[in-house]
N, C-alpha and C positions, 0 to 999 in steps of 0.2 A: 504493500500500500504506500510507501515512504517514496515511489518513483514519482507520483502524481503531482501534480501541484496544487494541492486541498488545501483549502484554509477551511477548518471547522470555527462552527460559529454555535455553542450551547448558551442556554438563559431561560426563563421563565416566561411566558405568555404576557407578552406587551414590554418586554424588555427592548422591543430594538431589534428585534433577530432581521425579520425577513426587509426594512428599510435599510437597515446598513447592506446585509448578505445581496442587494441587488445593486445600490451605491457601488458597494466594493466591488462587484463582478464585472461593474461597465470600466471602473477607473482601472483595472488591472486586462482588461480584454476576455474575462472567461466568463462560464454558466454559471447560473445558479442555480439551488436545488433545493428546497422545504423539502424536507423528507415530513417535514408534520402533514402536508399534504398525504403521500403515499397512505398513513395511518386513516385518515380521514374519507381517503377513496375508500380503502376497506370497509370501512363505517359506512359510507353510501351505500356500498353493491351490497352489505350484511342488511340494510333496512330495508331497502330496495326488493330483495325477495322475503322479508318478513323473518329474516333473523335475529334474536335476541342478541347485541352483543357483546353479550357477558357467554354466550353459549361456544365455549373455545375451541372443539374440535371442529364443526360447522361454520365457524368463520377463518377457522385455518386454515381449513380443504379448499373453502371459497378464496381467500388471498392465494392461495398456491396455482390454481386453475385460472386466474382471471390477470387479460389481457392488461397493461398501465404502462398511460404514458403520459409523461410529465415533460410537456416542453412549452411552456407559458400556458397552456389550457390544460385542465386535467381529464386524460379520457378514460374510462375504464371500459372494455371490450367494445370501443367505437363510439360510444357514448362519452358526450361533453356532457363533466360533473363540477364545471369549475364552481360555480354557484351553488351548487348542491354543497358542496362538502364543507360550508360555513353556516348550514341550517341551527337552529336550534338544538332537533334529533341529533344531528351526527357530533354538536360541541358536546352535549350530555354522553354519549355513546362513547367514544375518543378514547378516552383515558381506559375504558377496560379489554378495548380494541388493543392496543399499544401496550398494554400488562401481559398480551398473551406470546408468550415466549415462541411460538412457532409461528405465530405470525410477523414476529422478529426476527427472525431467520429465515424466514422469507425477503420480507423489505431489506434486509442487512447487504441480503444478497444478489436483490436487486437495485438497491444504492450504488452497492462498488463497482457495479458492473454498468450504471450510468455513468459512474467518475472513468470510469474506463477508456469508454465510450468514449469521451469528450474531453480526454487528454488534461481532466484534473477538473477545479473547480469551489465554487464559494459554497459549503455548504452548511445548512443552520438545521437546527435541530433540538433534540434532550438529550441524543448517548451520543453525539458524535465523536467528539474528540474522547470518550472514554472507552466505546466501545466498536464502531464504524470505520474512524479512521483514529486508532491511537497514535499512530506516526506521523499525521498530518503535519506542514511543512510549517503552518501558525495554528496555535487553538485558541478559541477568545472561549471565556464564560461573560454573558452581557447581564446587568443587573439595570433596577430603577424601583423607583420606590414604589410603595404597594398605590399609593395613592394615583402618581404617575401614570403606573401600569393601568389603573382602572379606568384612567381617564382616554388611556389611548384603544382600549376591549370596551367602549360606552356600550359599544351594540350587543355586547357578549353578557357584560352585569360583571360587578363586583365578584358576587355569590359564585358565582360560573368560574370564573378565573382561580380563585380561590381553594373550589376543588379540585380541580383538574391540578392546580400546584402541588394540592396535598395528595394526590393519585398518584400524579408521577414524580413523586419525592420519596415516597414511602413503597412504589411498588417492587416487589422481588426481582423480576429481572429488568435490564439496566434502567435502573433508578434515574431520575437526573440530578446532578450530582457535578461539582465542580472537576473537572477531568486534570489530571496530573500534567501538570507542564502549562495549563491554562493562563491568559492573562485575563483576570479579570477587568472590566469595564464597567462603571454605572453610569448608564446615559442618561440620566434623571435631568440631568442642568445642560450637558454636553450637547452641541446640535450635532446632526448627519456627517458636517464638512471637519466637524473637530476629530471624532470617531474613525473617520476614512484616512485624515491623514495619519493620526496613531499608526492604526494599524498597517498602512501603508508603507512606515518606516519600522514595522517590527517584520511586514513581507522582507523587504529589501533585505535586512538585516540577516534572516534565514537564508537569503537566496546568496549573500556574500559570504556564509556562514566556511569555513573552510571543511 
């Protein structure tokens, strides 16, 4: 994984991830990639045919069988889901979608094989740099205050955001979790242009790295 040129990008829901992770991906020339996306298509195609899910072997068979692709629209088996997978159903659903460990080794697998694809890349998430790409070339952890954060999820609710924290903080497999080697960032005061050049000069720094 260490040939790519990944910058992982971990934080909590309204930290910042997916406005930096596309800032950063134009100013450096590469893709980007929400892998929170991928979790959330799962979530679509699991409601979509009336699945529970929390129901983990039936939504793991269904992510493993089902067509995704993620390049600015989300499609799932030729179906445009982009809009779908910010419904209310799929933000409640999410978090126990993404707890299920085989359907994590599904998406892991179809992650790396996007960054593959695509000769590296900015990618944001909850396990990236811990578990996805632990060799990645920069890892950021993004933070912002809880208040922040709510203000930037208005449409999502406080309530909302708050669980899904505490779902994927606490859950068993990969936790989200400050990843080792991580720079942390709180963009709570920080704008977009302050954030990009940081980490711009912590790329460079890897990429002179001897």
């Amino acid at each position: 994984m260490s040939a790519e040129r990944v910058i992982a990008i971990d934080g909590p829901a309204g930290s910042g991830k997916s406005t930096i992770a596309r800032a950063l991906a134009e100013r450096l020339g590469l893709k980007t990639l929400d892998t929170g996306a991928c979790y959330r298509a799962v979530t679509a195609a699991a409601l979509r045919v009336g699945l529970d899910p929390a129901d983990g072997p039936s939504v793991a068979s269904l992510a493993a069988a089902m067509a995704l692709s993620i390049e600015g629209e989300v499609v799932i088996d030729g179906t445009d889901v982009t809009e779908e997978i910010r419904s209310e159903a799929v933000n409640h659903g999410v978090s126990l979608v993404a707890a299920n460990q085989s359907v994590r080794e599904v998406l892991v697998a179809w992650q790396r094989e996007w960054v593959s694809t695509h000769g590296g890349g900015v990618v944001e998430g909850r396990d990236i740099g811990s578990v996805v790409f632990p060799h990645a070339m920069v890892k950021l952890y993004l933070t912002a205050s809880s208040q922040e954060r709510a203000r930037r999820r208005a449409e999502e609710g406080a309530a909302s955001i708050e669980r899904r924290d505490r779902l994927d903080s606490t859950r068993r497999v990969s936790p989200l979790t400050i990843p080792q080697g991580a720079v942390e960032i709180d963009t709570t005061e920080r704008s977009v242009s302050e954030v990009i050049d940081l980490v711009v000069g912590l790329v460079n720094e890897a990429e002179s790295a001897p």
